[in-house]
Each structure stands twice: as C-alpha cells, then as structure tokens.
C-alpha positions in Angstrom: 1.2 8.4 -6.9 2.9 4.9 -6.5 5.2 4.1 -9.4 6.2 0.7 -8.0 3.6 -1.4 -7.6 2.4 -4.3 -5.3 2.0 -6.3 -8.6 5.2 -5.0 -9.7 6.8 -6.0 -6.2 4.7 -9.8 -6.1 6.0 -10.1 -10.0 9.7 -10.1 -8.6 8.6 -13.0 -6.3 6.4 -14.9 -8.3 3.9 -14.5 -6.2 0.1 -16.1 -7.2 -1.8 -15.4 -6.4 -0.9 -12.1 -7.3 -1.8 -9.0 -4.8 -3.2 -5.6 -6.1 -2.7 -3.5 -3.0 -0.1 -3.0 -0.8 -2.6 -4.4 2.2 -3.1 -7.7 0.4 0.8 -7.6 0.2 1.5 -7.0 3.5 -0.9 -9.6 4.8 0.8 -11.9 2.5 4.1 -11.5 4.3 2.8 -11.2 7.4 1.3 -15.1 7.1 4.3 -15.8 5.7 5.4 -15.8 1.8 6.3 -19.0 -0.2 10.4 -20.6 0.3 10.5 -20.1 -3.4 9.5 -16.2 -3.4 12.3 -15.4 -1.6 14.5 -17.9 -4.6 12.6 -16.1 -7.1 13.8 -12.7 -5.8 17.6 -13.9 -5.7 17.6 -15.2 -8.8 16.2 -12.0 -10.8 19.0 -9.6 -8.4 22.6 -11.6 -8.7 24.6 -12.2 -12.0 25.3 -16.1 -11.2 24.7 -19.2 -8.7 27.6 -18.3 -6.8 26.4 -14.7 -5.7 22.9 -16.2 -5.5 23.9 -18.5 -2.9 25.4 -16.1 -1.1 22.6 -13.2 -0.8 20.4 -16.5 -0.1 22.1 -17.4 3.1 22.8 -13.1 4.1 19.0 -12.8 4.4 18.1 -15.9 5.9 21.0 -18.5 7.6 21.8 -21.7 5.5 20.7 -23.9 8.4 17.3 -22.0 8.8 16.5 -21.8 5.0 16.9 -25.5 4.7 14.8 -26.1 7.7 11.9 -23.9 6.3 9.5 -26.2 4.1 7.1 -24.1 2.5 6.7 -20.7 3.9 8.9 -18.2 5.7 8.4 -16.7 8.7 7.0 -13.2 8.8 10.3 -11.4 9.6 12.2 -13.3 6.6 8.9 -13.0 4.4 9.8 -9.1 5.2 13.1 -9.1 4.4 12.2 -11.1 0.7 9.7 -8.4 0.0 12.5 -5.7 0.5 14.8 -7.1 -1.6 11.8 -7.5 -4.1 10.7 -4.2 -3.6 14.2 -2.8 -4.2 14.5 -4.9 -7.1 11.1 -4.1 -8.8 12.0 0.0 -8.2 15.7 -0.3 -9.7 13.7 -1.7 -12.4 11.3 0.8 -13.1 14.1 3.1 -12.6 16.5 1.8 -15.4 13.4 0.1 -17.4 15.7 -3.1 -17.3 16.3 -6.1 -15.7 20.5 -5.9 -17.1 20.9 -2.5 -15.8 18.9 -2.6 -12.5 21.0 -5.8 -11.6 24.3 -3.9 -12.0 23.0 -1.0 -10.5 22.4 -3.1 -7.3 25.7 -5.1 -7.7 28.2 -1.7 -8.1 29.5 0.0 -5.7 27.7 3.5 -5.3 29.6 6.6 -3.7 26.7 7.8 -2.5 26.3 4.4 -0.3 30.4 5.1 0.9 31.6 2.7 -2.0 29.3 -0.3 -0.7 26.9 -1.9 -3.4 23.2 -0.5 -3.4 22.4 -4.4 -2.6 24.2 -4.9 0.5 23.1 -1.3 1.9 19.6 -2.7 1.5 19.7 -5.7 3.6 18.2 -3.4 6.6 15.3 -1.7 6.2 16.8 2.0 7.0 19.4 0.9 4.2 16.7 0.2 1.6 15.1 3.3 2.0 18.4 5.1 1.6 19.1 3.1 -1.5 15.2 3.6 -2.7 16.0 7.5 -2.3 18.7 7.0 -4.4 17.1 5.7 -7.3 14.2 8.6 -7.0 17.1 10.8 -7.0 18.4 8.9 -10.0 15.2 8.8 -12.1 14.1 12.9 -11.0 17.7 13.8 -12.7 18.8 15.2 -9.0 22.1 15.3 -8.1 23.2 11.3 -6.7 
C-alpha cells in the first residue's frame, strides 16, 4: 500500500507532465528533472527567501545551479525528488502544508536535536526522517 504517491511526489515539483508510477518517476530523474522542479520543491519546504536560498545552494552548489540551464543532472534530479518526497509524506502525514513545513524546520529529538530537513539531505537520513513520520502518523512512540 503506497500512501505517498508518485503524483503526490511530481505535485511537490511541479512536474508535467505528471508521472503515475514510481518507474515513470524514476526515469524522469534519471534523464534529468526540470531547474525549476528542484525551485518548486524549495519553495513549498522553507518559511522565506532567505532559507530558500540557502537549502537551494545545500543540495546543489551556487556556481553549479547557475550553470545548469534547463535540467539537472541525474544525481541532483535525485536529491530534488527526495526532498519532494519527504515533503509530499510530511504532508500526508500532518494533512498540511503549515504544519509539514514546521515539522521539517524544528529540531526533532529523535534526529539528536537536528531539524527533520537537514537530516534528510542524504538518502540514509531521509529514510530515518521518513520512519519518523510513519511512526508519527501509526501513533508509535517518536
């Protein structure tokens, strides 16, 4: 059972066209997603431009981002569908944009006192912070 769909995922990124299965979603990536999908995900996750700017140039370097015309490359396309992806469950989990964007922007002891966001810039982070909100929306101890 997937609660977090590719749709749900692409509709973090804008993504059209959109993909309805996690192999058209992954093939999207892997050619490389849009510039602006990677924006798109910022902009729903931080509070305001200043924070924005900042995630922006954590998952890809200012000089690289600026470089890139249209599409990312395959590892950065992966690391804009994480964020996405962690985005889009936060948000299924809360059933709000407000509260899943505060959830990833607080601290969480269960993450040693780090913010849910930064702990999900790696891949083995995201999944710790994806457990977490499972944990969170079963009613389990977290």
């Amino acid at each position: 059972m997937v609660f977090v769909t590719p749709e749900k995922i692409a509709a973090v990124m804008a993504l059209v066209p959109v993909p309805h299965s996690f192999a058209e979603l992954d093939k999207r990536v892997s050619d490389g997603l849009p510039k602006l999908a990677l924006k798109a995900s910022v902009e729903r996750v931080c509070h305001n431009n200043e924070d924005r700017k900042r995630l922006l140039y954590q998952i890809i370097p200012e000089a690289t981002y600026k470089r890139r015309r249209d599409k990312l490359s395959a590892e950065e396309s992966g690391r804009a569908e994480r964020l996405a992806r962690i985005y889009a469950t936060a948000q299924y989990v809360w059933n709000s944009d407000e509260d899943a964007r505060t959830f990833l922007n607080t601290p969480h002891p269960m993450l040693q006192s780090q913010t849910p966001l930064a702990v999900s810039l790696t891949e083995l982070g995201a999944r710790r912070v994806e457990e977490l909100l499972w944990k969170l929306y079963y009613g389990l101890a977290a």
